[in-house]
C-alpha positions in Angstrom: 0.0 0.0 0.0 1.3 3.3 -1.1 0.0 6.5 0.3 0.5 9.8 0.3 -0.7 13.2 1.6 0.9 16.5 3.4 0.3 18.0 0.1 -1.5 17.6 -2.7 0.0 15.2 -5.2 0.5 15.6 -8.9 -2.1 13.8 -11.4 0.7 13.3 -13.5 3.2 12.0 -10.7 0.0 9.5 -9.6 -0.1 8.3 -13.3 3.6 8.1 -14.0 4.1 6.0 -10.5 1.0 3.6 -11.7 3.2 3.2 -14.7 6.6 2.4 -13.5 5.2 0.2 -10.6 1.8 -1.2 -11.2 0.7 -0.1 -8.0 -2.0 2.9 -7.6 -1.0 5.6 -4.7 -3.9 6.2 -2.3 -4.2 9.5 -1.5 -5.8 11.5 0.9 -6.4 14.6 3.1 -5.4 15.5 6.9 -4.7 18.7 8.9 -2.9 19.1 12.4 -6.0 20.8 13.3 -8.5 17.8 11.7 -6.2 14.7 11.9 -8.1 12.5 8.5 -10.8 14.2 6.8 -10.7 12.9 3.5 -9.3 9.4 1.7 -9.4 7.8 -1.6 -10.9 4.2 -0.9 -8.5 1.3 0.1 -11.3 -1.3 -2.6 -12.6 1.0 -5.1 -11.2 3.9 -7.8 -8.4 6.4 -6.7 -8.7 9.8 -8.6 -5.3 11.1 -9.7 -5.7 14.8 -8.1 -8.4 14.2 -5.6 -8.3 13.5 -2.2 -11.0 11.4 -1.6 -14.1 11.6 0.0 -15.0 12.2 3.7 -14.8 9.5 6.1 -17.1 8.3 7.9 -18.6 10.8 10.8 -16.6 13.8 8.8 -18.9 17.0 7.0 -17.1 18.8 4.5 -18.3 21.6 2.9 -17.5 24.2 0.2 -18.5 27.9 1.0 -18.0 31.0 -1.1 -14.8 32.7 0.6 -15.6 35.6 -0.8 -19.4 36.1 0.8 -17.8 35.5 4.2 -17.1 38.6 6.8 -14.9 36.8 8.8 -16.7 36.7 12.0 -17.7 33.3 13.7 -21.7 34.2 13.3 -21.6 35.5 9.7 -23.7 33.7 7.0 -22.2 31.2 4.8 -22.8 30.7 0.9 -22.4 26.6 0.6 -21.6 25.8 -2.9 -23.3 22.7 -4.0 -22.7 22.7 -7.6 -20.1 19.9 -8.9 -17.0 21.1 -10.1 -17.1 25.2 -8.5 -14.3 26.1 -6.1 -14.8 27.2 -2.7 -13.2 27.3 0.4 -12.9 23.7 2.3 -14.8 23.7 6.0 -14.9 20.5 7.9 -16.6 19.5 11.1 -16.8 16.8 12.9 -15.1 14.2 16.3 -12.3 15.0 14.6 -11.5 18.7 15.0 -9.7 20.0 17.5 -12.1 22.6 20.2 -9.6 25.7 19.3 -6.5 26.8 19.5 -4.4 26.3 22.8 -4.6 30.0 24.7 -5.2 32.1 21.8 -9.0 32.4 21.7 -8.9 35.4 19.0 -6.9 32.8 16.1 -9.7 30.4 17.8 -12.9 32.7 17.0 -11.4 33.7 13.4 -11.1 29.9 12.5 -14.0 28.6 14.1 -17.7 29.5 12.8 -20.3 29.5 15.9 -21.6 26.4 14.9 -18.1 24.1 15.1 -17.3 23.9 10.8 -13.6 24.9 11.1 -12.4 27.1 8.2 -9.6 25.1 6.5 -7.9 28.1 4.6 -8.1 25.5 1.7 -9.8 26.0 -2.0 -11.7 22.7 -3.3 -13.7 21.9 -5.8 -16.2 18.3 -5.3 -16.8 16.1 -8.7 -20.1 14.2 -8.9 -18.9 11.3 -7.4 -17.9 13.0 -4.2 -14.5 12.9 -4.5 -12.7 16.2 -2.7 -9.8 17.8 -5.3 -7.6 20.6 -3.7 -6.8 23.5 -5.9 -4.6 25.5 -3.5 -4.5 27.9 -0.5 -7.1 31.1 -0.3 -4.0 33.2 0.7 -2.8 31.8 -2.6 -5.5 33.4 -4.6 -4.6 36.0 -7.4 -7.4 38.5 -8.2 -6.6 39.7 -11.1 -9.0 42.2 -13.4 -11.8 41.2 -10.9 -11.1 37.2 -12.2 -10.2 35.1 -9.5 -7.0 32.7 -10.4 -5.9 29.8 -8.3 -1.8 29.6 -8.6 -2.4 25.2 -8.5 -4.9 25.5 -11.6 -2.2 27.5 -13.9 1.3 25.7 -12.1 -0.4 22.2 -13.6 -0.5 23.5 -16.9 3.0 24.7 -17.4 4.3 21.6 -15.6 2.7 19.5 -18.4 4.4 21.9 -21.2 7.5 20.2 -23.1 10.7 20.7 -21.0 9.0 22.3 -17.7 10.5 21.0 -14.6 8.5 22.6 -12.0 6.9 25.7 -11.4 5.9 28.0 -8.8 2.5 31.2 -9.6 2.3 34.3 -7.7 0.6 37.2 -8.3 2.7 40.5 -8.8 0.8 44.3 -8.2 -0.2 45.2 -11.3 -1.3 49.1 -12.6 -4.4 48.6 -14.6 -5.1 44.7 -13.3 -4.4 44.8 -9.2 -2.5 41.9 -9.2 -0.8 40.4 -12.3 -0.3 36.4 -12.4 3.2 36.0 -13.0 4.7 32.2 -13.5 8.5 31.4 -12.2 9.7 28.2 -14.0 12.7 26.0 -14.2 12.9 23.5 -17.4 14.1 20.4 -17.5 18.0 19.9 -17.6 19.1 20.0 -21.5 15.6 21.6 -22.5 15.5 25.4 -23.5 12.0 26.8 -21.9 11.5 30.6 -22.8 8.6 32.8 -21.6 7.1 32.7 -25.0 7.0 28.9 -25.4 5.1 29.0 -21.7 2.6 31.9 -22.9 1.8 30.1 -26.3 1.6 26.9 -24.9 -1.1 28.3 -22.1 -2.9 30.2 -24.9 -4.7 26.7 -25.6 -4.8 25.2 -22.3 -6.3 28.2 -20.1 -8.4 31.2 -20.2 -6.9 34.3 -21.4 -7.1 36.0 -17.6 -4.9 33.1 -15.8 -2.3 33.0 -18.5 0.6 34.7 -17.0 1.0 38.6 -18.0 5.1 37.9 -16.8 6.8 34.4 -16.9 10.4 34.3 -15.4 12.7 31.8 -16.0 15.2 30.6 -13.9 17.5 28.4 -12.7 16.5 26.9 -9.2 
């Protein structure tokens, strides 16, 4: 048995380790705060990029992040629509009762009603399953567009020559924040910002297509 979490693993790495070994990695979904929230089943499919479903006696939700005030008694926005991003909450036995003598961190990440705000961005397929797209302190805004960095990094990794890469978003004059892509190729492979721009132009709505793509070394 093969499984992995702390961070949420490649599609592609999933696939290429099916390949090599013949064994499928089960991954899942856990927090210092949560302990196991989600898992891909030990007997049944495991999604390459997603996490699973809740186990048993877990609630996960997806709430619009951007409806929410911040306090523990405002109203929530649950996003029940397959395949829309929203910002992970989980309750359940499982979560911890707060934070250890710091009641304000406690009421910020605690709604009134015990769902403890993750600080995750998911998105739920029809089946259940839990993907992660990335952090909300992640998020780019960009033109009034949100952009989640995981979304566009996915895409250039699966370009021709890209090694890895890493998205930000850089203040921009006329869009507030400009996604800008930092990328290493491949060692022998030539990787300019053109060939990353072009090679998005396809994949990607114009808005999360990096306005600046920075090549580098390390």
């Amino acid at each position: 048995l093969f499984v992995s979490g702390s961070a949420p693993l490649l599609a592609e790495t999933h696939r290429d380790f099916q390949a090599r070994t013949g064994h499928v990695i089960l991954e899942r979904y856990g927090m210092t705060e949560t302990l196991m929230i989600t898992s891909n089943p030990y007997q049944g499919a495991r999604l390459p990029g997603f996490v699973g479903r809740p186990l048993p006696g877990i609630d996960v939700r997806l709430v619009d992040a951007n409806a929410d005030s911040g306090t523990a008694t405002a109203a929530v926005t649950v996003i029940n629509a397959p395949d829309e991003v929203g910002a992970i909450e989980i309750r359940g036995p499982n979560v911890c009762a707060g934070y250890w003598r710091d009641p304000q961190k406690t009421a910020s990440e605690f709604r009134a009603d015990g769902w403890f705000k993750s600080g995750d961005l998911g998105r739920l397929n029809s089946d259940g399953y839990l993907q992660i797209v990335g952090r909300a302190k992640d998020l780019v805004i960009t033109g009034g567009y949100n952009v989640y960095p995981k979304e566009v990094e996915e895409a250039i990794d699966a370009l021709p020559g890209v090694l890895e890469s890493a998205v930000i978003g850089i203040a921009h004059e006329d869009f507030g924040e400009g996604v800008t892509a930092i990328v290493v190729a491949r060692p022998g492979a030539v990787v300019t910002e053109a060939d990353v721009v072009t090679g998005l132009q396809a994949r990607l709505a114009r808005y999360k297509v990096p306005k600046r793509v920075l090549v580098v070394a390390d």
